[in-house]
Residue, then its C-alpha position, 0 to 999 in steps of 0.5 A: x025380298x031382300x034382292x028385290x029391295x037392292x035392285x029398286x034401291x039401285x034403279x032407284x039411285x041411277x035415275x037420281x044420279x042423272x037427275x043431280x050428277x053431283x050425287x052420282x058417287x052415291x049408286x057405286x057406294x051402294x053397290x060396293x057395299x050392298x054387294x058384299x052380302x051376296x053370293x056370285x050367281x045373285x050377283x049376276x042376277x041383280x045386275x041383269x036385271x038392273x040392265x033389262x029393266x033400264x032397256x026398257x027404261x031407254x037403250x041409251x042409259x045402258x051406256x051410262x049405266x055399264x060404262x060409267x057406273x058398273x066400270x067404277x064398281x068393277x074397278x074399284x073392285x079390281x085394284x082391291x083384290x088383285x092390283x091392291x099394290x097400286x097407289x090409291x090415288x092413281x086408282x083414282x086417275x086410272x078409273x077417272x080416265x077410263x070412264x072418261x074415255x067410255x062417256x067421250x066414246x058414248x057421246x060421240x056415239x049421241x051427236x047426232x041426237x044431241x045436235x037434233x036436241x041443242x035448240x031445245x036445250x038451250x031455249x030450256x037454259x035461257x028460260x031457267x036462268x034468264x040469259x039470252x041466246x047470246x049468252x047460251x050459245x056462249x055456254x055451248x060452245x064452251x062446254x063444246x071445247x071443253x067437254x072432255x075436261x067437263x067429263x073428267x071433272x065429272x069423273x074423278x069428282x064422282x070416283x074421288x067421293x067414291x074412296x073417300x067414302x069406302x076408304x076413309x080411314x087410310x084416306x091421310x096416307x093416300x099417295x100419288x105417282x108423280x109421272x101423272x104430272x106430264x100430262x099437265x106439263x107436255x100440254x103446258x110446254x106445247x101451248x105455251x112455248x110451242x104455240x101450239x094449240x087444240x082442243x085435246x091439248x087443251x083438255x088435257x092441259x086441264x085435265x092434268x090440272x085437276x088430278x093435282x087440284x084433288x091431290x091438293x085437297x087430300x094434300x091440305x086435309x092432311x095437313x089440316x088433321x096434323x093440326x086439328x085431328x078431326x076428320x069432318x072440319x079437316x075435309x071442309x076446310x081443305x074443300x073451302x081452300x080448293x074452292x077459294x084458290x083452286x091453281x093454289x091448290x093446283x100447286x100443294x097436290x104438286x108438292x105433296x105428290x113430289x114429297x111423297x115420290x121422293x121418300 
């Protein structure tokens, strides 16, 4: 019985995942957790038919399912048990990167549903926030140029909350690799003095930005629980700081990760 309620649980907070991306951190968490509790073989069983009845559902979701969710879920694991020496936040990026690459690889594998579907789409958007195809062509075409940067966003927001919640409490003692800032760097460096510009160096030129941008926010937590010691109001207002002065905080996850390389 217990099985069963884990498996529509699971179903159950996918579809929410899609339909609010935002809580997508939720069905990892689950799973991580709920797991736990059961042998190997039940295991396998809730996952195939998690995956047999999402099928059913639409092909298509498997894709996100297995190569989002379930990616997360095993490599969270992994780094646990086997590759525990690595630094928990470049855990972080790595899964952050790989499942950006799976999702970058699914899409491509859906642009030809998803040019068949563009003009509903935006027609959907005009209706609901009342812009102008104008303007909605606007915010296509942006999301076009930048989607690799949307999805890492999308990622490592989703992975972030992930330890965050299961890791909380050696969350001020978190460490980055510094090297991880080259990606920001080599993008920076081939734009802005070379001239040169694409969409992947562009992408990666943000992508490179918002691994410190979340360095930043544990960095400034850090700092905040030195003063106050309290968890809760130390995550708010290092979150409040990243939202008022995101390049400022760009630039304290930089110090920090340089800070902690150099002890």
């Amino acid at each position: 019985m217990f099985l069963i309620s884990s498996v529509l649980s699971i179903i159950l907070l996918f579809f929410l995942s899609l339909l609010i991306p935002v809580l997508s951190f939720t069905l990892p968490i689950y799973k991580i957790k709920k797991m736990k509790r059961f042998t190997t073989k039940e295991k396998v069983i809730i996952n195939i038919i998690i995956i047999f009845l999402i099928a059913i559902i639409n092909p298509w979701l498997l894709f996100f399912y297995v190569g989002f969710f379930m990616v997360i879920e095993f490599l969270y694991n992994y780094f646990n048990n086997i590759r525990n020496n690595i630094k928990k936040f470049d855990r972080i990026v790595i899964i952050s990167i790989i499942t950006t690459v799976i999702m970058a690889f699914v899409l491509f594998l859906l642009r030809e549903e998803i040019n068949n579907n563009i003009e509903l789409l935006m027609k959907v958007y005009e209706q609901q926030f009342q812009i102008t195809r104008l303007e909605s062509m606007e915010i296509f075409s942006m999301i076009k140029e930048n989607f690799l940067y949307y999805i890492f966003v999308y990622s490592i927001l989703s992975v972030f909350l992930v330890y965050v919640s299961l890791d909380i409490k050696d969350y001020n003692e978190w460490t980055i690799s510094f090297e991880w800032l080259l990606i920001y760097v080599i993008s920076f460096f081939f734009i802005y003095l070379l001239k040169i510009d694409n969409f992947y160096i562009s992408n990666f030129l943000q992508i490179g930005e918002t691994i410190f941008l979340f360095f930043g926010i544990k960095t400034l937590y850090s700092y905040f629980m030195s003063l106050i010691k309290q968890i809760n109001i130390s995550n708010i207002l290092a979150i409040i700081v990243a939202f008022m002065f995101p390049f400022g905080t760009f630039l304290v996850g930089v110090l920090g990760g340089f800070k902690i390389d150099k002890k």
